[in-house]
SENURO-737438 format. One record per residue (C-alpha): residue number from 1; residue in three letters; chain; x, y, z. Coordinates in steps of 0.05 Angstrom, whole numbers, plus 5000, padded with zeros to 4 digits. Example, Ala and Ser with C-alpha at 12.3 -4.5 7.8 and 13.67 -1.06 7.14 Angstrom:
BEGIN
k,r,c,u,v,w
1,ALA,A,5246,4910,5156 $
2,SER,A,5273,4979,5143 $
***
This chain:
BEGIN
k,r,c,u,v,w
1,UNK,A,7988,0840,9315 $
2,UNK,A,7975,0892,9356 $
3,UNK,A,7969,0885,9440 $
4,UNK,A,7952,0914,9507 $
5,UNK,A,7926,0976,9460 $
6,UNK,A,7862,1007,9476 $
7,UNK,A,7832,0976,9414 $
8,UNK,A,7849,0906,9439 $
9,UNK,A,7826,0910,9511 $
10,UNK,A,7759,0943,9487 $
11,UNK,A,7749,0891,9436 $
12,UNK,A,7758,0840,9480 $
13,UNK,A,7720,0863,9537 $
14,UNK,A,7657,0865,9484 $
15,UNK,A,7672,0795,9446 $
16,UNK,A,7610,0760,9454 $
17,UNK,A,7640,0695,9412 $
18,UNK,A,7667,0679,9345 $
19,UNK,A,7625,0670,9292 $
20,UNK,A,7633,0613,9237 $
21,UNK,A,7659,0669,9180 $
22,UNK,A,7719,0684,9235 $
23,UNK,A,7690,0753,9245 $
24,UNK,A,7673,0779,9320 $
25,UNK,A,7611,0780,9349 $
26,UNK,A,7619,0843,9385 $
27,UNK,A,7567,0875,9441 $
28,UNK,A,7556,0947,9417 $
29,UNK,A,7551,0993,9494 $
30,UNK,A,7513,1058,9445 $
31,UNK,A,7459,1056,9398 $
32,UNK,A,7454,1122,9361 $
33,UNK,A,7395,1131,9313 $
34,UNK,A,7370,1193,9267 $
35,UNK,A,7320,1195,9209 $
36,UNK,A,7359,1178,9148 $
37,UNK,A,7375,1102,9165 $
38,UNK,A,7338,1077,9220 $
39,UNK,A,7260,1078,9180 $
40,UNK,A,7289,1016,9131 $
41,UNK,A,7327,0985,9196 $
42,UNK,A,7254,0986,9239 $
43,UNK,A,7213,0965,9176 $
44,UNK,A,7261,0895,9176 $
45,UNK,A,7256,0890,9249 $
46,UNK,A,7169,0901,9244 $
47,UNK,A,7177,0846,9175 $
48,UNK,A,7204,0796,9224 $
49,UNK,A,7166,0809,9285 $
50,UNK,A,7226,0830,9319 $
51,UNK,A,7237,0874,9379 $
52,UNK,A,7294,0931,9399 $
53,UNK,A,7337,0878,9455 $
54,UNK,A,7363,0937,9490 $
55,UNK,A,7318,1005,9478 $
56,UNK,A,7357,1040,9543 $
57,UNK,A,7417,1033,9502 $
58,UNK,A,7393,1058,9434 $
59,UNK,A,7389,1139,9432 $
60,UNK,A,7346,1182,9378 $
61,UNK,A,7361,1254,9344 $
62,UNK,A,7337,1281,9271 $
63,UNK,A,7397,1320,9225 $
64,UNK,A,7412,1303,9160 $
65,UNK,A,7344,1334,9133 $
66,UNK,A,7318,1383,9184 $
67,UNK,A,7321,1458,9143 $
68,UNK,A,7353,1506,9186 $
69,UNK,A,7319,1574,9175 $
70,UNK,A,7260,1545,9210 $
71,UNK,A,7243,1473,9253 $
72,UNK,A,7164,1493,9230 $
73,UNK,A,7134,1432,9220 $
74,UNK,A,7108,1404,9174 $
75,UNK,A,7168,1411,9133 $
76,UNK,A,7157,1442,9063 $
77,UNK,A,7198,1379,9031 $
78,UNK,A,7146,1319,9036 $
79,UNK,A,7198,1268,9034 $
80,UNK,A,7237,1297,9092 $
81,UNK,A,7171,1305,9126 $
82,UNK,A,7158,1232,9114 $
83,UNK,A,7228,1211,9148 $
84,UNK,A,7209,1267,9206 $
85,UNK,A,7148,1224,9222 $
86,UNK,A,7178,1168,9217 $
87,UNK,A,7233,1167,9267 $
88,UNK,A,7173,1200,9313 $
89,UNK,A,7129,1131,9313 $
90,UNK,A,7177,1080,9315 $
91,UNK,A,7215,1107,9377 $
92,UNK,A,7148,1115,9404 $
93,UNK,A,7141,1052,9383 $
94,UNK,A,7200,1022,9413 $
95,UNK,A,7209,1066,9478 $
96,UNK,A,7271,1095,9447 $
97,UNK,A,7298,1159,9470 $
98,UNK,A,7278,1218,9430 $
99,UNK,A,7313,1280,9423 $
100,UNK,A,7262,1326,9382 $
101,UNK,A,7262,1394,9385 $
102,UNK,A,7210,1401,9442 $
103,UNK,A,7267,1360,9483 $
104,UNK,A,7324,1423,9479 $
105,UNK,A,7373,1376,9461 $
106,UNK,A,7367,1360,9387 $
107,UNK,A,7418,1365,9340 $
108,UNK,A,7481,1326,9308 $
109,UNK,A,7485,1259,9324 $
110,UNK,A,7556,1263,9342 $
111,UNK,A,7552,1324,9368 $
112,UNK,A,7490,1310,9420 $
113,UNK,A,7524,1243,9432 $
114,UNK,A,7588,1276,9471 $
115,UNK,A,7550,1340,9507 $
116,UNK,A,7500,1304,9542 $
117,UNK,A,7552,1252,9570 $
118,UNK,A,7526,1190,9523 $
119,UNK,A,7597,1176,9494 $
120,UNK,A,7640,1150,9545 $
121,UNK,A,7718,1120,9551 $
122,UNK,A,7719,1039,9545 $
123,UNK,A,7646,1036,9499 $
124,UNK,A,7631,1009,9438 $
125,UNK,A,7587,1058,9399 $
126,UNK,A,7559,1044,9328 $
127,UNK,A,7509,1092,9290 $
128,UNK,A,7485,1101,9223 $
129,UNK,A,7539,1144,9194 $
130,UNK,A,7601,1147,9172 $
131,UNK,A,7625,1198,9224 $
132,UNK,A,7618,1160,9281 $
133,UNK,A,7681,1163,9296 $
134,UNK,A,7684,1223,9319 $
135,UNK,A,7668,1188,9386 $
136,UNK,A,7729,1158,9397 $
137,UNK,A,7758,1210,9426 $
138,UNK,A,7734,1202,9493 $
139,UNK,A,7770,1134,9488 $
140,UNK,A,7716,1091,9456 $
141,UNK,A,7718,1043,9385 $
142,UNK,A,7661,1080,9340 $
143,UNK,A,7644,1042,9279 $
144,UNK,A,7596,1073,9229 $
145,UNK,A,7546,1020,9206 $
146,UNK,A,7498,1017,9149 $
147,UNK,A,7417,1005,9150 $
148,UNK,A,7431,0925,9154 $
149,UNK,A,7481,0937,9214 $
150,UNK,A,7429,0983,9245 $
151,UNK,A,7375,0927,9243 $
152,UNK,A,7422,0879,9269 $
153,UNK,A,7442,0923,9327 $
154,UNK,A,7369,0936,9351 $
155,UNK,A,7344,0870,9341 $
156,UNK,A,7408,0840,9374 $
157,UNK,A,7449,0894,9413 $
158,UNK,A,7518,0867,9367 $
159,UNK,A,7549,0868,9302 $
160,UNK,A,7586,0814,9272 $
161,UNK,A,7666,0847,9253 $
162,UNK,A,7732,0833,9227 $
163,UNK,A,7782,0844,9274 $
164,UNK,A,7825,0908,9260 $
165,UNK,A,7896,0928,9259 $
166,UNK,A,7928,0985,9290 $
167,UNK,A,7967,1045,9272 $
168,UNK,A,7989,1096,9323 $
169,UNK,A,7994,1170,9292 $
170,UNK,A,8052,1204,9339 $
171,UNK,A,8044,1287,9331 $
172,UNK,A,8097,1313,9376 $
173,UNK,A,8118,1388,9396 $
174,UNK,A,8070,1443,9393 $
175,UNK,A,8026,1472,9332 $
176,UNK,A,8037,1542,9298 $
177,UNK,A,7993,1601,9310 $
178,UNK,A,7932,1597,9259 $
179,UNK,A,7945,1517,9270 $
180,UNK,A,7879,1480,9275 $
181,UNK,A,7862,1407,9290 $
182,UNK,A,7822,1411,9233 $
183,UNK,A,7886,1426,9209 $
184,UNK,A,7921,1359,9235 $
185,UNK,A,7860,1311,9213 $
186,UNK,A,7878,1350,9138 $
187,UNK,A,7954,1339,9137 $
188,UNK,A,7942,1272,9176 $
189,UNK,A,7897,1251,9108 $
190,UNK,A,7947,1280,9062 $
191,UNK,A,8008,1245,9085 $
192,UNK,A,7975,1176,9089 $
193,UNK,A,7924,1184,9031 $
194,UNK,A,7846,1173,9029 $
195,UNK,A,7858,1094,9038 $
196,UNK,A,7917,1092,9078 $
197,UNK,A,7874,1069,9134 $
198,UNK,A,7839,1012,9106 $
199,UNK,A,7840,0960,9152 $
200,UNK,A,7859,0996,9209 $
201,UNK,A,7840,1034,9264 $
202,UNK,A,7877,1101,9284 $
203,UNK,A,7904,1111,9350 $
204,UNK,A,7918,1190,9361 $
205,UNK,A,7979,1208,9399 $
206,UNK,A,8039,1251,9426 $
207,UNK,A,8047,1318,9448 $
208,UNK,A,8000,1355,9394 $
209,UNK,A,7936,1308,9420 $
210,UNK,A,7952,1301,9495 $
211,UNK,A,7951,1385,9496 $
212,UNK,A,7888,1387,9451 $
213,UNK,A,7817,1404,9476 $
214,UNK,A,7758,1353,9477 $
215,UNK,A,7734,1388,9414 $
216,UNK,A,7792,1393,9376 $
217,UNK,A,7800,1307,9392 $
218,UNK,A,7731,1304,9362 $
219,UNK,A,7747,1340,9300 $
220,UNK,A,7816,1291,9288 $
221,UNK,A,7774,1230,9302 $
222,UNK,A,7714,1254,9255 $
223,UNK,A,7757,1253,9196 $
224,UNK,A,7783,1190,9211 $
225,UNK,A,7741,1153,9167 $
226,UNK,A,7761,1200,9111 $
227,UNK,A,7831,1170,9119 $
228,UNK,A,7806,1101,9104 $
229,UNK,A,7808,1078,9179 $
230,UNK,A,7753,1038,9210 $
231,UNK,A,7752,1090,9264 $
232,UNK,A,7801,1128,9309 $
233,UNK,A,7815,1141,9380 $
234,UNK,A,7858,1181,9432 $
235,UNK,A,7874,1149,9503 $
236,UNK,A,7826,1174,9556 $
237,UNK,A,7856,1224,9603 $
238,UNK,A,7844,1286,9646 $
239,UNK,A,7816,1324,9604 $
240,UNK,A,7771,1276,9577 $
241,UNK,A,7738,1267,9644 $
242,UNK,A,7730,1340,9655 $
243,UNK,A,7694,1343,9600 $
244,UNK,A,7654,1289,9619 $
245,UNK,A,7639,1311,9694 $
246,UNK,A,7577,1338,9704 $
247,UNK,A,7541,1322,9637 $
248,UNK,A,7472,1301,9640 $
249,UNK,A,7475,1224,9630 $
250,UNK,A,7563,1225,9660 $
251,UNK,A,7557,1181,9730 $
252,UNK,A,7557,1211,9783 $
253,UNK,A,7574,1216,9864 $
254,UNK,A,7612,1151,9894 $
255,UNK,A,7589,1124,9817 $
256,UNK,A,7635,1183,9784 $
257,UNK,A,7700,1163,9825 $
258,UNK,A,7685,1092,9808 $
259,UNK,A,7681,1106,9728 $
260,UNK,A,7734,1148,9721 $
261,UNK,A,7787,1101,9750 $
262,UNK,A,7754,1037,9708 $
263,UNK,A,7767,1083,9645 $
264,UNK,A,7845,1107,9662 $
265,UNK,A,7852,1024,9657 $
266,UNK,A,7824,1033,9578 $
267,UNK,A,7880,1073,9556 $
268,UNK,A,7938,1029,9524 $
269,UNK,A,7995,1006,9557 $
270,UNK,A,8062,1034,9550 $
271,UNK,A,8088,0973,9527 $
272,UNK,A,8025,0970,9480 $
273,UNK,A,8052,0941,9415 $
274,UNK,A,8023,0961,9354 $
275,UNK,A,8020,0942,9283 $
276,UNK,A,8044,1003,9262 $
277,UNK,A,8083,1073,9283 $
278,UNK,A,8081,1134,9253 $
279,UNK,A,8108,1203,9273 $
280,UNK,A,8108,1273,9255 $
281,UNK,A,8124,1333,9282 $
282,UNK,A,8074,1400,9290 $
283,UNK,A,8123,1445,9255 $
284,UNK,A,8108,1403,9195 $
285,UNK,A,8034,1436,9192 $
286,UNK,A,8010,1494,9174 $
287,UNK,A,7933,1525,9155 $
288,UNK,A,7905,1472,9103 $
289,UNK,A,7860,1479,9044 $
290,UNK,A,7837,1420,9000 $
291,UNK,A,7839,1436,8926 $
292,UNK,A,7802,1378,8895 $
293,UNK,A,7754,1319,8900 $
294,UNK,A,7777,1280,8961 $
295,UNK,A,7793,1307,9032 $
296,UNK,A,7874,1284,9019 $
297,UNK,A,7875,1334,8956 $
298,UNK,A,7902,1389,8997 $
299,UNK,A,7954,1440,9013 $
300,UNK,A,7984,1480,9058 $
301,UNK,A,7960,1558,9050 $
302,UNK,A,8024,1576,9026 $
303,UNK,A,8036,1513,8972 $
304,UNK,A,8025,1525,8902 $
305,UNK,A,7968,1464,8872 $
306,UNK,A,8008,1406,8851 $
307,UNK,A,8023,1388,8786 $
308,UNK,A,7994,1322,8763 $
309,UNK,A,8050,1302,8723 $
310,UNK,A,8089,1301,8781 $
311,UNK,A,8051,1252,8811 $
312,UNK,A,8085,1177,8811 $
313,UNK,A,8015,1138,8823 $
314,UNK,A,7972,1137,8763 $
315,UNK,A,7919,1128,8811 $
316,UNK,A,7929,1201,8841 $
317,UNK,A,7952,1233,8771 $
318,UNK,A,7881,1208,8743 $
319,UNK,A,7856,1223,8808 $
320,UNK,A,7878,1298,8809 $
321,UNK,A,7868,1304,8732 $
322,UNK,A,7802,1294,8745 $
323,UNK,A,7799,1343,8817 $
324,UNK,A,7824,1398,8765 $
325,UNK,A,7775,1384,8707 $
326,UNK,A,7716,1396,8759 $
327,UNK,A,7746,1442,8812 $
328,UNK,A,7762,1496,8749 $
329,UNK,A,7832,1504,8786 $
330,UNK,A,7898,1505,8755 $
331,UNK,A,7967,1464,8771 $
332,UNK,A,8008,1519,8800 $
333,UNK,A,7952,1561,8826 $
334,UNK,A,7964,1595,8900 $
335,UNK,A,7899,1579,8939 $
336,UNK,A,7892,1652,8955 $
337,UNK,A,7888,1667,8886 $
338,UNK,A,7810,1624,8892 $
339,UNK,A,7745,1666,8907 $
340,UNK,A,7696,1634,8940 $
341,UNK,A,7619,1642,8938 $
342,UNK,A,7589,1609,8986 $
343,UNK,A,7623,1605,9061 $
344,UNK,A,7593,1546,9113 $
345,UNK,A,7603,1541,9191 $
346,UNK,A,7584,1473,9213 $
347,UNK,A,7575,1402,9207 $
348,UNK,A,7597,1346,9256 $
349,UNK,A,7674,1360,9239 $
350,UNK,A,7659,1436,9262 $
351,UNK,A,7595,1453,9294 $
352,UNK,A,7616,1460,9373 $
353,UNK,A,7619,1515,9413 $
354,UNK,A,7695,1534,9397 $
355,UNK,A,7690,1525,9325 $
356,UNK,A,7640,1583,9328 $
357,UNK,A,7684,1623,9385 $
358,UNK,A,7744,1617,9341 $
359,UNK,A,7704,1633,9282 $
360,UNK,A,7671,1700,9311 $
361,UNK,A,7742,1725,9335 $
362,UNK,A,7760,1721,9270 $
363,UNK,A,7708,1765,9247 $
364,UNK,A,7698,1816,9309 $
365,UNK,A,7695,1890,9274 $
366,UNK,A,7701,1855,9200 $
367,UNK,A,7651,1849,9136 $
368,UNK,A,7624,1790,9096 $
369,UNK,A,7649,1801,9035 $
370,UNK,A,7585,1830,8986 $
371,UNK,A,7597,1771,8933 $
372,UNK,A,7600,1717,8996 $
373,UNK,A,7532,1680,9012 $
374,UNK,A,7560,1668,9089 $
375,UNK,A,7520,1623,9142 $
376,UNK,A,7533,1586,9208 $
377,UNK,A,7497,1524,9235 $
378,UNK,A,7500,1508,9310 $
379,UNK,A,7518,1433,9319 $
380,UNK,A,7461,1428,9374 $
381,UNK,A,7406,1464,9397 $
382,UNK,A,7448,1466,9459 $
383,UNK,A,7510,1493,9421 $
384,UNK,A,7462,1549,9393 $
385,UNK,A,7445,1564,9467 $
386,UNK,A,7507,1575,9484 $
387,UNK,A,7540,1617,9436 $
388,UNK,A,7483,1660,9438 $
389,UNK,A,7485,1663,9515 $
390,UNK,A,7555,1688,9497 $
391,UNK,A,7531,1734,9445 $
392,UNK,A,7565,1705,9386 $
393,UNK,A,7507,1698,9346 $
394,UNK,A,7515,1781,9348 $
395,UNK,A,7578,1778,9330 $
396,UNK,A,7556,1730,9263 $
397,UNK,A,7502,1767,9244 $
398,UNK,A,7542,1835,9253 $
399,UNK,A,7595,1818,9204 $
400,UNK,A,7547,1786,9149 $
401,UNK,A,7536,1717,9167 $
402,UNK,A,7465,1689,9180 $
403,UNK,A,7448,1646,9248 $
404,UNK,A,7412,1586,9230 $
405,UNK,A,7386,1523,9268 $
406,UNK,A,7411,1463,9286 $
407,UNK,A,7423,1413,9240 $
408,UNK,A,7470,1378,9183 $
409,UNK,A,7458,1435,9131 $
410,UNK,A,7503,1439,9070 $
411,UNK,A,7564,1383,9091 $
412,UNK,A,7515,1329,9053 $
413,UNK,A,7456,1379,9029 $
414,UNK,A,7400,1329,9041 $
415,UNK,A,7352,1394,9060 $
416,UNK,A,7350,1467,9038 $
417,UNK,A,7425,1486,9052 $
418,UNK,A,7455,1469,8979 $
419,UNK,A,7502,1500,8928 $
420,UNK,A,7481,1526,8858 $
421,UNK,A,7505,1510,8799 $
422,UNK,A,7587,1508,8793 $
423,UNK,A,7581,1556,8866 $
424,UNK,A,7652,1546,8905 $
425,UNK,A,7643,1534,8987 $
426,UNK,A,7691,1545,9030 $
427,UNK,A,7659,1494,9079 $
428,UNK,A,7678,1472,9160 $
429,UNK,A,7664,1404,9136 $
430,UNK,A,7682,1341,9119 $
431,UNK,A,7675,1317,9054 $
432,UNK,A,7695,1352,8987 $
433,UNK,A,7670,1289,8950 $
434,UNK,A,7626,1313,8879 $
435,UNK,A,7553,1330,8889 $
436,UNK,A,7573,1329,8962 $
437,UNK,A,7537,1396,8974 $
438,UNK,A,7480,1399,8933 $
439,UNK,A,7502,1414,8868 $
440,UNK,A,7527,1361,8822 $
441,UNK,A,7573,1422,8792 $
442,UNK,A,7584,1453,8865 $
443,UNK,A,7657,1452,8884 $
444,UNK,A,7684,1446,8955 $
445,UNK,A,7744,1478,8996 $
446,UNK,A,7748,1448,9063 $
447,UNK,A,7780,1487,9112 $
448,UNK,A,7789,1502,9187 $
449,UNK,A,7720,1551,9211 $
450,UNK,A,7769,1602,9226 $
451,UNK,A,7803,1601,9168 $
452,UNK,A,7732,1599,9134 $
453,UNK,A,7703,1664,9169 $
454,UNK,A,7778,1692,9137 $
455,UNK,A,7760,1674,9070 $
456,UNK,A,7683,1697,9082 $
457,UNK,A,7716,1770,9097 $
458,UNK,A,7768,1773,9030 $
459,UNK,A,7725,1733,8992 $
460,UNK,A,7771,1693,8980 $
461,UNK,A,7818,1640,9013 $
462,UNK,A,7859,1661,9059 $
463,UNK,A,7914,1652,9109 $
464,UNK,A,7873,1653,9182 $
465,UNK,A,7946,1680,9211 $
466,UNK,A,7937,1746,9181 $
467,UNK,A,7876,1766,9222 $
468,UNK,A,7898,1732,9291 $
469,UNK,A,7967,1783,9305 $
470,UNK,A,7953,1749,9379 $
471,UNK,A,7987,1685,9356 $
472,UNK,A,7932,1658,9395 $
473,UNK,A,7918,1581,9385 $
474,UNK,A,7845,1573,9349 $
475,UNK,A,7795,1520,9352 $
476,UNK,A,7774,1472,9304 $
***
């Protein structure tokens, strides 16, 4: 078993006791809540006559459903409208902080989470979604919970877990030009397949992840969960605390200093033992682009599409059999040979500020192509500040794209933002999973947003290292 890793320290600094089923009673630090599964959670806590143990600790946003041409309220779906008031009256309810959009600060859930200085090294955080791990990579265990877990954490401040294993990810040297962390989380996925991580939790390390940016951490530790890991983490360092320093709810003063040598003692030991190693090296990875029905169907932009009878697992022949069947692709196909319809900047993988810098580089002076329905959604009302304050909302709207509000938008397409019929995305997100968009036809590409502002240009995919001649390293 795995010890003196970050996992183990944080786990056991939280173990509240051991339950009769041999799972964990574990105290959860951060409560994050938005509008799709918290209504059922506060209807079973109002049932029992229960109230939130901790409100201070639980945190509020709406994102899966808000439309993002316009926060005008009420919204035109009455269902969505329905979950909209409902998240209003039971934080009012429950003194929960709310961040709506008169508050400036709405948006993504784990994207509102790390700006304002919420997520923090050494915490347990659980919320509502399966993404939450994105938040390990200020150093924190993240767990995605469902509506049950969600009751049980405001009515009791813990969850009751299985203890996890531990597999270190080494990434050493330095990436290619073009190369993306969205990138690494892709060939990270493809290498271990969609359930490699089952049972474990991922810890993120070498070279490639001790020179990445805050963002870029965020983006690997996202897509953890689409590995099959319970979540995924990278040791807390300098540059996570100057990201951190400053932000609105980050300690601060004498309380700063304090904090930021109590985290350095989260990050694992060098003798750390885990229950599992595995290294690659950055020269290994180049531009990615998933082909089929899971995030691990992918390849490189210069691999042909595998052929299914190559495939030794009948598991992943059926599997990509299937990918083909739907996708309308061909074994043997070059990904730039596949045109795209639809093009998507967003989503909790790829919705921060340098997802859209490194997206509008790519498309300074350039063209939507005319057959390319092309849009970008800010991660936060505060990331939509931002890049317009920095006038890349100009350079968007310029080239073709359109500027949209904050929100979720088309990576699950519980609002407006969905595909049509057998449309083909090239999409910043997460998930290529069936229906995942919108369209029970709809087929998904997930990509890097640079390389997805490339394919928005050609209209179809492309390789993101023949519009940066810089060789300058990209975001997301």
């Amino acid at each position: 078993m795995a010890e003196r890793t970050l996992y183990n320290k944080i786990w056991e600094n939280n173990r509240v006791a051991e339950l009769p089923t041999g799972q964990t009673q574990l105290f959860i630090g951060l409560h994050m809540i938005h509008e799709v599964t918290s209504p059922q959670a506060f209807d079973m806590l109002r049932e029992r006559g229960l109230k939130v143990a901790y409100p201070q600790r639980t945190f509020a946003t709406m994102d899966h459903i808000v439309p993002t041409h316009s926060h005008q309220r009420p919204f035109a779906d009455g269902q969505a409208e329905s979950m909209m008031q409902a998240i209003e009256n039971n934080t009012k309810d429950y003194s929960i902080q709310f961040f709506n959009f008169q508050s400036g600060k709405q948006g993504v859930v784990h994207v509102v989470g790390p700006e304002l200085g919420l997520t923090r090294p050494g915490m347990t955080i659980a919320c509502g979604d399966s993404h939450t791990s994105t938040h390990g990579a200020f150093g924190a265990l993240a767990f995605g919970i469902g509506t049950s877990q969600v009751r049980d954490v405001l009515a009791s401040q813990c969850l009751a877990m299985d203890e996890l294993k531990v597999r270190r990810i080494e990434i050493h040297g330095k990436l290619g030009t073009g190369v993306t962390p969205k990138d690494v989380a892709l060939f990270i996925i493809n290498r271990l397949g969609v359930k490699g991580g089952i049972g474990f939790v991922y810890e993120y390390a070498g070279e490639v992840f001790d020179s990445m940016s805050m963002e870029g951490r965020m983006t690997v530790c996202n897509m953890s969960i689409e590995g099959g890991a319970r979540a995924g983490y990278v040791n807390p360092d300098e540059t996570t605390f100057a990201y951190l320093k400053g932000r609105e709810y980050a300690p601060r003063g004498a309380d700063w200093d304090k904090a930021v040598e109590n985290w350095k003692e989260y990050a694992s030991d060098q003798d750390a033992v885990y229950d599992e190693v595995v290294r690659f090296h950055a020269s290994e990875i180049e531009p990615m682009v998933t082909w089929g029905v899971t995030p691990g169907q992918s390849v490189g932009i210069h691999q042909n599409l595998p052929e299914p009878s190559a495939m030794t697992n009948d598991g992943e022949r059926r599997s990509a059999e299937l990918a083909y069947s739907h996708m309308k692709l061909s074994p043997g196909q070059k990904p730039s040979e596949i045109a795209i319809d639809v093009a998507f900047i967003g989503s909790c993988t790829n919705g921060r500020i340098e997802d859209l810098r490194a997206a509008a580089e790519v498309l300074k002076g350039r063209k939507v192509d005319p057959a390319v329905h092309a849009f970008v959604v800010p991660g936060s009302m505060q990331v939509r500040k931002q890049a317009m304050d920095e006038g890349l909302d100009k350079i968007f709207t310029a080239a073709g794209f359109e500027w949209r509000e904050a929100g979720c938008s088309m990576c699950l397409a519980m609002n407006p933002d969905q595909l049509k019929g057998d449309q083909i995305s090239a999409s910043s997100s997460n998930r290529n999973f069936i229906g995942r968009q919108g369209s029970a036809t709809g087929r998904t590409l997930l990509m890097s947003p640079a390389m997805v502002a490339a394919a928005a240009c050609n209209g179809r995919v492309s390789d993101i290292r023949d519009f940066n001649p810089m060789g300058e390293a990209l975001a997301g």
